[in-house]
C-alpha positions in Angstrom: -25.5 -33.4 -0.4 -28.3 -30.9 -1.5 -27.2 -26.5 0.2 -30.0 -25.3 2.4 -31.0 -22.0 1.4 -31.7 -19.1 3.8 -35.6 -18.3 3.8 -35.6 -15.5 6.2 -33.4 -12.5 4.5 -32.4 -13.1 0.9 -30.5 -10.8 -1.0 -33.6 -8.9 -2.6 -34.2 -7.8 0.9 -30.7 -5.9 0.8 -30.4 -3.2 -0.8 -26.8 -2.7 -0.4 -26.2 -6.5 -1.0 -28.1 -5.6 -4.8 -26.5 -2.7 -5.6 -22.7 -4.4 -5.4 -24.1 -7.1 -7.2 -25.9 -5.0 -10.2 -22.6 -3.3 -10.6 -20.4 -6.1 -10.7 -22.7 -7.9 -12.7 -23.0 -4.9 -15.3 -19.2 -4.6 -15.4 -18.9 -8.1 -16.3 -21.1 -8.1 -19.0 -20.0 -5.1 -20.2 -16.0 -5.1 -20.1 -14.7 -7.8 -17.5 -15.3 -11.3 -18.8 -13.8 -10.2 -21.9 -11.1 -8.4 -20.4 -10.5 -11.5 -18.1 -10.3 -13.8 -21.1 -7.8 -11.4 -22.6 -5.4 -11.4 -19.6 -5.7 -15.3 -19.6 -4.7 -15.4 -23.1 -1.3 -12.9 -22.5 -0.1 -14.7 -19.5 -0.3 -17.7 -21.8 1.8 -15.9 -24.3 4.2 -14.7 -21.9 4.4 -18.1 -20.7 4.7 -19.5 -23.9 1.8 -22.0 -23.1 -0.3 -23.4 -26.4 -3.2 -25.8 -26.1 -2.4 -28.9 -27.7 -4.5 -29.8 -31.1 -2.2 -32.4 -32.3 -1.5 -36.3 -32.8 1.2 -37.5 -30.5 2.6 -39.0 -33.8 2.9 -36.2 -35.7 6.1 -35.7 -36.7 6.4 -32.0 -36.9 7.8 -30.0 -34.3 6.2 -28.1 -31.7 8.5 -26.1 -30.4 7.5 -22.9 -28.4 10.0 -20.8 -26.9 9.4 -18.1 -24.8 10.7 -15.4 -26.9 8.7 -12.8 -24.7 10.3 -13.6 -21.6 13.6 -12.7 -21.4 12.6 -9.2 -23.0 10.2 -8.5 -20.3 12.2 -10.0 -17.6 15.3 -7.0 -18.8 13.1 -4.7 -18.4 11.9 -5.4 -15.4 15.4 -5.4 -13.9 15.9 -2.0 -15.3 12.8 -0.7 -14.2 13.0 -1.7 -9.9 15.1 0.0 -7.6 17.2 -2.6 -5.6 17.1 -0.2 -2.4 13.7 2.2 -2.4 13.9 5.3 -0.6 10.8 8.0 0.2 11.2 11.5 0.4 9.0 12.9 2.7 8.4 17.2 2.4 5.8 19.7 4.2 2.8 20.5 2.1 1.8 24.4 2.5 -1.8 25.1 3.2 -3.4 27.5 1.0 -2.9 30.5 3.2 -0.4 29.2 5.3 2.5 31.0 6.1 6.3 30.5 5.1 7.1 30.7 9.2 4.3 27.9 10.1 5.8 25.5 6.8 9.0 25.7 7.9 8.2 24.8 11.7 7.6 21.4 9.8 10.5 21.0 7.8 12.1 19.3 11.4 9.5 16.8 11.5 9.7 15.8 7.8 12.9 13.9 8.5 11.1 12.1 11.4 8.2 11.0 8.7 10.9 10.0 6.1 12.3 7.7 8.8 9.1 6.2 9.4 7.6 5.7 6.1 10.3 4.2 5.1 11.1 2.0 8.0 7.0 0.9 7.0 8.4 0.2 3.9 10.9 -2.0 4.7 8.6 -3.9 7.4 6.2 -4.7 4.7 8.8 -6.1 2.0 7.8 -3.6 -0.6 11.3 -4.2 -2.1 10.2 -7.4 -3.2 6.9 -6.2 -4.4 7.9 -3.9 -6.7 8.8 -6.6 -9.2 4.9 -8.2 -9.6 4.0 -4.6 -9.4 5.5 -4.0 -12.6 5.5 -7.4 -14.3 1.4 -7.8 -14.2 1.4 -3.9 -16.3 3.8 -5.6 -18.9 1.8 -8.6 -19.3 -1.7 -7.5 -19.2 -2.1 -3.6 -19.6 -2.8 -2.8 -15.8 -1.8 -3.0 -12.6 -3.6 -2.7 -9.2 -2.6 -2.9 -5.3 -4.3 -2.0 -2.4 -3.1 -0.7 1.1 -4.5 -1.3 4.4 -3.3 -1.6 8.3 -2.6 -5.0 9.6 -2.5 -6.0 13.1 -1.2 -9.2 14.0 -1.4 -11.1 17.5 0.5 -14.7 18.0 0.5 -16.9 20.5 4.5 -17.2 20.8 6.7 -19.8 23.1 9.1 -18.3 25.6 11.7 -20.1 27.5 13.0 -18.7 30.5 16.6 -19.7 32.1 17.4 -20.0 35.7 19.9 -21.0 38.1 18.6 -24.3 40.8 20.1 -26.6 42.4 20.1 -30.7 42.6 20.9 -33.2 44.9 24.2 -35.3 43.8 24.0 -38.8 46.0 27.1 -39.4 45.4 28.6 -36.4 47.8 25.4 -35.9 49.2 25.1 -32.1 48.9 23.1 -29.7 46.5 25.3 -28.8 43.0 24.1 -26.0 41.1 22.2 -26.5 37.7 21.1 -24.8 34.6 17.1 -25.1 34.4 14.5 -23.3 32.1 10.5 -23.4 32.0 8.3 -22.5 28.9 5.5 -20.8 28.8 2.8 -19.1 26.0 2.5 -15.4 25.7 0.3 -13.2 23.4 2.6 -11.5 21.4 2.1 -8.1 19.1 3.9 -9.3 16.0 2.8 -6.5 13.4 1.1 -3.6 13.9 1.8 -1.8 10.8 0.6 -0.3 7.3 0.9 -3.3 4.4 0.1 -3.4 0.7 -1.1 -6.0 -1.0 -0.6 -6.7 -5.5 -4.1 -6.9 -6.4 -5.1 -9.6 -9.5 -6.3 -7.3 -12.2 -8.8 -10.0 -13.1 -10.6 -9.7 -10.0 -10.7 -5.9 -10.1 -13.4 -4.1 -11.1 -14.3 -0.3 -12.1 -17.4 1.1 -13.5 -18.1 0.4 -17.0 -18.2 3.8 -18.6 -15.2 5.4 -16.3 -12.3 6.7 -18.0 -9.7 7.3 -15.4 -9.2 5.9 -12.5 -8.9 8.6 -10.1 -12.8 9.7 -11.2 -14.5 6.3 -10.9 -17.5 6.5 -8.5 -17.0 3.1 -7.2 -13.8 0.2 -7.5 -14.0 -3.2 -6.2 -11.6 -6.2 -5.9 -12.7 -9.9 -5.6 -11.0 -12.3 -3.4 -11.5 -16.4 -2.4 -11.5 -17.1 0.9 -11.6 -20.6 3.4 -14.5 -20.6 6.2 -11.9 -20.6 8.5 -10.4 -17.5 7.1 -13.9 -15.8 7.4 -14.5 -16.9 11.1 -10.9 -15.4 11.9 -12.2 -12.0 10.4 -15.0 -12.4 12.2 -13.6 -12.9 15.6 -11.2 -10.0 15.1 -14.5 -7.6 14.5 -13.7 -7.2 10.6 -17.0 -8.8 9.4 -20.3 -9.1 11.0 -21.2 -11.9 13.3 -22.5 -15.1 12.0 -21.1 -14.2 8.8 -19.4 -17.6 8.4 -23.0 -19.4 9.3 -24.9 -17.9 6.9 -22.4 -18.0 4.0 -22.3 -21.8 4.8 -26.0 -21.8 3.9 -25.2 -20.3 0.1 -23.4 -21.6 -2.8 -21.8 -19.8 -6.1 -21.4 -21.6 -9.6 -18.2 -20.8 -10.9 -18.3 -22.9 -14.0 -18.0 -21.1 -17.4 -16.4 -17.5 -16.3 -13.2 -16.7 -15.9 -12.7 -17.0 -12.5 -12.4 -20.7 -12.9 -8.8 -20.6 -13.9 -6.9 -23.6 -12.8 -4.3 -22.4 -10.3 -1.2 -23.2 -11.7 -2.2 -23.2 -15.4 -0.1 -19.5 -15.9 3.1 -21.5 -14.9 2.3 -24.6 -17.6 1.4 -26.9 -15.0 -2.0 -28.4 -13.8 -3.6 -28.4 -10.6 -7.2 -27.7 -9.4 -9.7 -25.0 -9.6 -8.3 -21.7 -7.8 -12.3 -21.0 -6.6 -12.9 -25.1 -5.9 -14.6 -25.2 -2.3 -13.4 -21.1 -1.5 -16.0 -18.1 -0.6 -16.0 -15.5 -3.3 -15.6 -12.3 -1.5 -16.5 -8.6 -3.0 -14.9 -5.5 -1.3 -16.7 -2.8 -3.2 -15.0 0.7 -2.4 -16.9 4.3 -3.2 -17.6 7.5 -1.9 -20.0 6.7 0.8 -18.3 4.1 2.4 -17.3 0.2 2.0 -19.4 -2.5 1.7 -18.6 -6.5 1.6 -20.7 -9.1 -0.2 -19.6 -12.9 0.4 -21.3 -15.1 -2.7 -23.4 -12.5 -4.4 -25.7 -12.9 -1.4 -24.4 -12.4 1.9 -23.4 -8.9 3.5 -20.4 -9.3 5.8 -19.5 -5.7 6.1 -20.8 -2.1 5.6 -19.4 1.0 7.0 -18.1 4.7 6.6 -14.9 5.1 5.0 -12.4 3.6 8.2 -9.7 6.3 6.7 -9.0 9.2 7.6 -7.7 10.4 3.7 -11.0 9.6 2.5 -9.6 7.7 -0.6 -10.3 4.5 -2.0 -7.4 2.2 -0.8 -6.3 1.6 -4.5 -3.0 1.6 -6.1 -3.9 1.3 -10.0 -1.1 2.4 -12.6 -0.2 1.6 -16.2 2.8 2.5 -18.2 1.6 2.6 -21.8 -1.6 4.4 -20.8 -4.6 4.1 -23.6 -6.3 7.9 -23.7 -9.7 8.0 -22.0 -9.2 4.0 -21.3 -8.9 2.3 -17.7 -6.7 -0.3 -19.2 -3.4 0.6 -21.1 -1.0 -1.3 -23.8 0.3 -4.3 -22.5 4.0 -5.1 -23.8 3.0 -8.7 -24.0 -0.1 -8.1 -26.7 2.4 -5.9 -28.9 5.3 -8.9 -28.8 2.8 -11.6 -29.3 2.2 -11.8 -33.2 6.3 -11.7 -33.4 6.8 -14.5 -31.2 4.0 -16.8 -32.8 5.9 -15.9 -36.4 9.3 -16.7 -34.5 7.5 -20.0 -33.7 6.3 -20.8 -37.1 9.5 -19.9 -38.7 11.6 -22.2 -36.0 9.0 -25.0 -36.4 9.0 -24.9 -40.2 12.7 -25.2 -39.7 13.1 -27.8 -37.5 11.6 -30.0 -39.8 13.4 -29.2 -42.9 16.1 -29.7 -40.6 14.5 -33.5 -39.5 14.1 -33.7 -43.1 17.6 -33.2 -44.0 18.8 -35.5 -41.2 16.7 -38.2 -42.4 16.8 -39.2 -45.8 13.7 -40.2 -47.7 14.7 -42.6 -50.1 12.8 -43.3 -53.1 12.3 -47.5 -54.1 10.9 -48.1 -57.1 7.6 -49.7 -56.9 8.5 -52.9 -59.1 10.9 -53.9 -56.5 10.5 -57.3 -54.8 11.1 -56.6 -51.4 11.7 -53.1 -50.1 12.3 -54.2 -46.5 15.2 -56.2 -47.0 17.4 -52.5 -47.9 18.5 -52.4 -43.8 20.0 -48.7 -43.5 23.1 -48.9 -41.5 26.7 -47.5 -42.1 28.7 -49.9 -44.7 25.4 -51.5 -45.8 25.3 -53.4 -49.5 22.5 -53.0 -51.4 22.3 -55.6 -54.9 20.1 -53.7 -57.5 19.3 -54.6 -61.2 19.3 -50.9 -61.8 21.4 -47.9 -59.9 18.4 -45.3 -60.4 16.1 -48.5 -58.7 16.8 -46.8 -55.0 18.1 -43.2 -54.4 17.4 -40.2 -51.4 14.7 -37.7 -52.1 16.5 -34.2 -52.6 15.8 -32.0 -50.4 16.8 -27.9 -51.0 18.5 -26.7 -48.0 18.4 -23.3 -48.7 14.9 -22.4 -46.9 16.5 -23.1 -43.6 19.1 -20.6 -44.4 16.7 -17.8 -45.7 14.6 -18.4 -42.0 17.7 -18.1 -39.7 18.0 -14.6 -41.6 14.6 -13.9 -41.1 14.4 -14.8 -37.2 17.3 -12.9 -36.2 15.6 -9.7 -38.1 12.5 -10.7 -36.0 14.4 -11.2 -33.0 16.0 -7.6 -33.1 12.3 -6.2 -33.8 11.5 -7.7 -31.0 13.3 -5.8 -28.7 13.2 -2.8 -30.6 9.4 -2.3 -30.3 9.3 -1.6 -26.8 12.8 -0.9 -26.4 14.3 -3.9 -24.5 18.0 -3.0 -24.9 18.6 -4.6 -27.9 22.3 -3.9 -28.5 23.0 -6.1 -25.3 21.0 -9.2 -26.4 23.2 -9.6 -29.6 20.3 -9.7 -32.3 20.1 -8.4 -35.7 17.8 -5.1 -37.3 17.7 -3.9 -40.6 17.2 -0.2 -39.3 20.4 0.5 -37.2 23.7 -1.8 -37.8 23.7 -3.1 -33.7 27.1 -4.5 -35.3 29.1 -1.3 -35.0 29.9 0.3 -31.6 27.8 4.0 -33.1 24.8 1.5 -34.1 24.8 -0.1 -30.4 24.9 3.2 -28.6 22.2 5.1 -30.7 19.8 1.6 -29.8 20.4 2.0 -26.6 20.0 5.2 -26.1 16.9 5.6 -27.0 16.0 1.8 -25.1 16.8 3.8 -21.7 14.9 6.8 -23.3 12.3 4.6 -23.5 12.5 2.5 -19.9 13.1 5.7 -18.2 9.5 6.9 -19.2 7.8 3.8 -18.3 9.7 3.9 -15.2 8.4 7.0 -14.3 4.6 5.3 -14.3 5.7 3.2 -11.6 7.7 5.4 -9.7 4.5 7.7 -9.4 2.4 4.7 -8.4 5.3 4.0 -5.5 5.2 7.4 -4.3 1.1 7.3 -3.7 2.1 4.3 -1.8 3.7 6.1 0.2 1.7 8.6 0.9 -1.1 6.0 1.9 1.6 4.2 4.2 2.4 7.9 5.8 -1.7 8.7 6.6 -2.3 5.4 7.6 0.5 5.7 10.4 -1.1 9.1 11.2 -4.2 7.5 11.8 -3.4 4.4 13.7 -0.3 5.3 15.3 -1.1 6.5 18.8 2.1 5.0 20.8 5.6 5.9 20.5 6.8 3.0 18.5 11.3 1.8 18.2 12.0 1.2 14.9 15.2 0.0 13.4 16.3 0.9 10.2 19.6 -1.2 8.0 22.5 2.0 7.3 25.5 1.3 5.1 27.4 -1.8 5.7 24.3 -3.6 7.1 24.7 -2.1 10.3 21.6 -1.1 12.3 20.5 2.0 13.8 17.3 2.2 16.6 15.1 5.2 17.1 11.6 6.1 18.7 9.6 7.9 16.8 7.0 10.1 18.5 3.5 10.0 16.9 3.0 13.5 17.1 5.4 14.3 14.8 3.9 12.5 11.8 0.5 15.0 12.2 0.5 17.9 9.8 0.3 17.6 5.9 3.6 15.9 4.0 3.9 15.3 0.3 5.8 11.8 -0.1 8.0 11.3 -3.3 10.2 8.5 -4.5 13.5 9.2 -4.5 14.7 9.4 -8.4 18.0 8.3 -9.0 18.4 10.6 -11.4 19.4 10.1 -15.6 22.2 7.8 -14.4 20.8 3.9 -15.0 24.0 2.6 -13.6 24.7 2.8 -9.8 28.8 3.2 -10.1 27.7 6.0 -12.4 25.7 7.6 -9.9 28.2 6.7 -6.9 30.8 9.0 -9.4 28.5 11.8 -9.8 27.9 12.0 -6.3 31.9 12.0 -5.3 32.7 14.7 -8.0 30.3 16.9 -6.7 30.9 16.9 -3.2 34.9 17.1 -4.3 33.8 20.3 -6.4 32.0 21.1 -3.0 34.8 20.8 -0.8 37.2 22.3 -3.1 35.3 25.9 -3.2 33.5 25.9 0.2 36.5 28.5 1.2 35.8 30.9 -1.7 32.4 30.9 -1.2 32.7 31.8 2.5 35.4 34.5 2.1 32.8 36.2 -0.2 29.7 35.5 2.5 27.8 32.9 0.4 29.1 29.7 2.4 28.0 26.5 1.6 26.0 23.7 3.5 28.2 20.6 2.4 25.8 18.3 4.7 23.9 18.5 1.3 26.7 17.4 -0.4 27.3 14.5 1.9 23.7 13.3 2.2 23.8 13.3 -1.8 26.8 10.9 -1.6 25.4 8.5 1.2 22.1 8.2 -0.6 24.0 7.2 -3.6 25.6 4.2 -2.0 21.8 3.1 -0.8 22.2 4.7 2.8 18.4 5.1 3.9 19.1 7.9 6.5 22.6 9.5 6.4 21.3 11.4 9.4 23.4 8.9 11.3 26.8 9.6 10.3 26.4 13.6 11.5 27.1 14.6 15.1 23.9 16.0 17.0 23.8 19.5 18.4 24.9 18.3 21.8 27.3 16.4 20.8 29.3 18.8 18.9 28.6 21.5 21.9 30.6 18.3 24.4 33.7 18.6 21.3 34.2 22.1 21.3 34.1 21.9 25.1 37.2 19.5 25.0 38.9 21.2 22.5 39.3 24.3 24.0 42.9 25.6 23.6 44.9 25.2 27.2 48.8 26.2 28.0 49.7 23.0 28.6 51.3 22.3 25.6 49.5 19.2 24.9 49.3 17.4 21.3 47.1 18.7 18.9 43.9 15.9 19.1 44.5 15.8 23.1 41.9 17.6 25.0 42.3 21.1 25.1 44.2 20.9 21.5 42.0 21.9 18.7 42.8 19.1 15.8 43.2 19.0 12.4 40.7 21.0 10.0 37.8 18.9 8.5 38.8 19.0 4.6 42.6 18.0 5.7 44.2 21.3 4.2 45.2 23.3 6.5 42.0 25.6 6.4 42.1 28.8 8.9 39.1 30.5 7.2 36.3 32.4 9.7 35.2 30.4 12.5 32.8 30.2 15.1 30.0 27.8 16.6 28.8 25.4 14.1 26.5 26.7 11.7 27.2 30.3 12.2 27.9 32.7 9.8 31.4 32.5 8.2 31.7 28.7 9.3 31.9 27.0 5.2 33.0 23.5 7.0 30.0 22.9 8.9 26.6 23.7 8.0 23.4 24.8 10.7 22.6 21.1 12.1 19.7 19.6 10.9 16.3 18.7 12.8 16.7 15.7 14.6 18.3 12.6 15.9 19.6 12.7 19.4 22.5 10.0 19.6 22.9 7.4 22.8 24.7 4.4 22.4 23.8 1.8 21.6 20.1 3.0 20.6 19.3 7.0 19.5 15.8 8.7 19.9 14.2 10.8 17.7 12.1 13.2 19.3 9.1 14.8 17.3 8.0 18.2 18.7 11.3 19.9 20.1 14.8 18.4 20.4 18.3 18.3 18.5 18.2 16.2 15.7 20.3 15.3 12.5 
């Protein structure tokens, strides 16, 4: 059945329709078909998928193992954090003052709390890993942040008490009953970020870095039903879906008509069969939407408050002056394809060996009647009239030498650990203990660099996640957050306390790739802490070991220590009941002072908490008002810790 085509406004009567297309079309001829092509062709290589160009009875062997694999698969779980934490700080103004900064410092907390409560609503744990696995397979990585708001029509069930009528004693016994009804329900109303396929994102042809690019754009496939949705909920114009219907886009021939499943090595149909290509092209004027090449859906201001584009786009091996960097998979490749000859060639010696090839001399009678089984008689006129072909053995043994030297280069290209995978290099001995630890040394060198790309990238995530919630957060909003020991902790967080300008970092762990090491750091300090925190007060310099103590919490992946320090009031309500009385009460009863905090017998200067001369407890931090079971956090004024 034959498309109608719209008559009435085509996309030359558009000029914003014709200007996304001219520049998406000029970035594909330029740089994105090819670059699209190349992509395909490393996730084949990582995948270790090969088109097949031989006769199902060939006897060779084609064997290809995914050599790259398991390299990129250690890194990645050296390079991801298994419990992500933001740090969230004031930003000075130019011309600010120190006085008007550090009015903000009690709000920062409250940010930290929410950012990262954001974070853990969204799942970004588990999106760090395809973060960082599409840079090591294809050069680049992209994401994009937005706010989503989701409504659901949700079942309820409500329980009640009635009564029945028993014939049998003919009276009314009481019964459980419940009723159901439907209810509109506000299931997410929250920042989210979304891993972007770096084939469908594009960038002006002649742009060098990201952050300068006049324009970025991402391409997405949609269902009709999709698009109606979108439309409904005001995100595209109405009778978008209608006139969308009335165009059609050939796919056939470009990149985008990559089978769905063909990265994983199995079949399945056209990712773009019977789907709406959609174009979100971003710049400094505004967005604007294009829906097959010919349709606008949507065009507006910038909806953000920052003003950015809403792109996350990071590589770790950065090329100078080039969008795209070094992808780990197109240095590895040429290795593993020799790996695969070399295991290939030696597979069929190997076959070869296995299987005798006998030679029969072409005068015999009847070469079939030799039958080759174990204890078998053969009757020959001459002993030299049927013997094996000899076959040297010694090229198998010179190729196991030569894989396991290509096997240790492997990894020690782009520094994938190798003194762990038990391989072999001809530049350190990895067979010595000094060998092993000078390779890996310079492997975490190496990761922790890389790392750092990423880690950047997660921290302007953050910082997106934090302006979007000062934009579209208008309500106070509970939020619960998981502490140590998987217990949760509740707060409210005011929106008025996220307003003001925060810088949003991720929190580095440090040199320390190990967490026990870490965890050991942390305790050694705070014990060094502890253990002069009287000298240091007797000479006026105390110091404030709740930044010892947050140090060590953070180390075993608490998300807000906050919650294991007492609030301002409620360390006011202690003193009050330990106030020393003649009753000759215990020490811990009321009216007893107890023990000192550090367990030594301490008797240094005291006073109020916080105040001079007091080393044990430091000024109590902006905060987190405690009320069982839920606490608030208050924005503008309030204790808090």
């Amino acid at each position: 059945m034959a498309r109608k085509r719209r008559t009435q406004t085509g996309p030359a009567e558009n000029p914003s329709v014709n200007r996304v297309v001219r520049q998406i079309r000029r970035a594909e001829r330029d740089y994105h078909d090819t670059w699209a092509n190349e992509c395909d062709r490393r996730h084949d290589d990582y995948h270790a998928i090969v088109e097949s160009d031989w006769d199902d009875d060939d006897w060779h062997s084609h064997i290809f193992q995914p050599f790259i694999f398991p390299t990129v698969e250690g890194m990645i779980a050296s390079m991801i954090e298994p419990a992500p934490h933001f740090v969230v700080a004031p930003r000075p103004r130019p011309g600010e003052s120190l006085e008007d900064v550090a009015a903000r410092i009690e709000n920062s907390e409250i940010a930290e709390v929410a950012v990262n409560w954001a974070m853990e609503m969204d799942g970004f744990l588990m999106k760090q890993r395809p973060f960082c696995q599409q840079d090591m397979i294809t050069g680049l990585t992209a994401g994009k942040h937005s706010w989503e708001e989701q409504i659901k029509n949700l079942r309820q069930r409500v329980f009640y008490d009635d009564e029945e009528w028993d014939e049998t004693t003919q009276t009314y016994e009481p019964v459980r009953a419940t009723d159901s009804y439907t209810e509109q329900v506000k299931v997410r109303d929250e920042p989210t970020f979304g891993i972007r396929d770096v084939r469908d994102f594009f960038w002006p042809a002649n742009c060098r870095e990201i952050e300068h690019a006049d324009w970025l754009a991402d391409r997405v496939y949609m269902t009709y039903e999709r698009i109606e949705n979108l439309e409904d909920l005001g995100v595209y114009e109405k009778g978008t879906a209608d006139r969308l219907r009335e165009t059609a886009l050939a796919q056939q021939g470009k990149p985008g008509e990559r089978r769905r499943y063909d990265e994983g090595g199995s079949s399945g149909p056209l990712r773009t069969r019977g789907l709406v290509e959609v174009i979100e092209r971003w710049s400094k004027s505004g967005v604007c939407t294009v829906g097959n090449r010919e349709v606008k859906m949507r065009e507006e201001k910038n909806p953000f408050w920052h003003g950015n584009k809403p792109y996350i786009v990071t590589s770790a091996i950065p090329n100078p002056f080039q969008v795209n960097g070094q992808s780990i998979v197109e240095v590895l490749s040429p290795i593993q394809r020799i790996l695969w000859f070399i295991t290939n060639q030696s597979l069929d010696n190997l076959k070869l060996l296995n299987n005798l090839i006998y030679l029969i001399r072409s005068d015999t009678d009847d070469a079939h009647r030799y039958e080759w089984y174990p204890g078998a008689q053969w009757l020959v006129d001459d002993p030299g009239q049927v013997k094996e072909l000899p076959i040297d053995p010694t090229p198998a043994t010179i190729s196991m030498q030569r894989e396991a030297q290509l096997k240790g280069e492997l990894q020690n290209l782009m520094g994938a650990l190798p003194g762990t995978g038990n391989v072999d290099s001809q530049t350190v001995d990895q067979k010595t203990a000094t060998g092993i630890s000078i390779i890996t040394n310079i492997a975490q060198q190496v990761i922790a660099v890389r790392k750092m790309s990423y880690q950047i990238a997660f921290a302007k995530v953050g910082q997106a996640f934090l302006d979007l919630l000062k934009q579209f957060m208008v309500e106070p909003k509970t939020i619960s957050m998981l502490g140590l020991g998987g217990a949760r902790a509740f707060f409210v967080i005011r929106p008025e306390a996220l307003q003001g300008p925060y810088d949003v970092d991720y929190d580095l762990q440090g040199d320390s790739l190990v967490r026990q090491e870490r965890r050991a750091e942390s305790q050694s300090l705070y014990q060094m802490a502890t253990a002069g925190a009287p000298l240091h007060a007797q000479y006026g310099t105390p110091l404030n070991l709740d930044t010892f103590m947050r140090k060590l919490l953070k180390s075993f992946d608490e998300p807000n220590p906050a919650l294991y320090f007492l609030s301002r009031e409620q360390q006011q309500a202690k003193m009050a009941q330990n106030q020393p009385q003649q009753n000759g009460q215990p020490p811990g009863m009321p009216g007893i002072a107890p023990p000192t905090p550090d367990g030594q017998g301490y008797s240094g200067p005291t006073g109020p908490p916080g105040s001079q001369g007091n080393a044990v407890t430091a000024p109590p931090g902006p905060g987190v008002t405690t009320a069982p079971p839920t606490q608030q956090m208050y924005a503008a004024s309030g204790p808090q810790q």
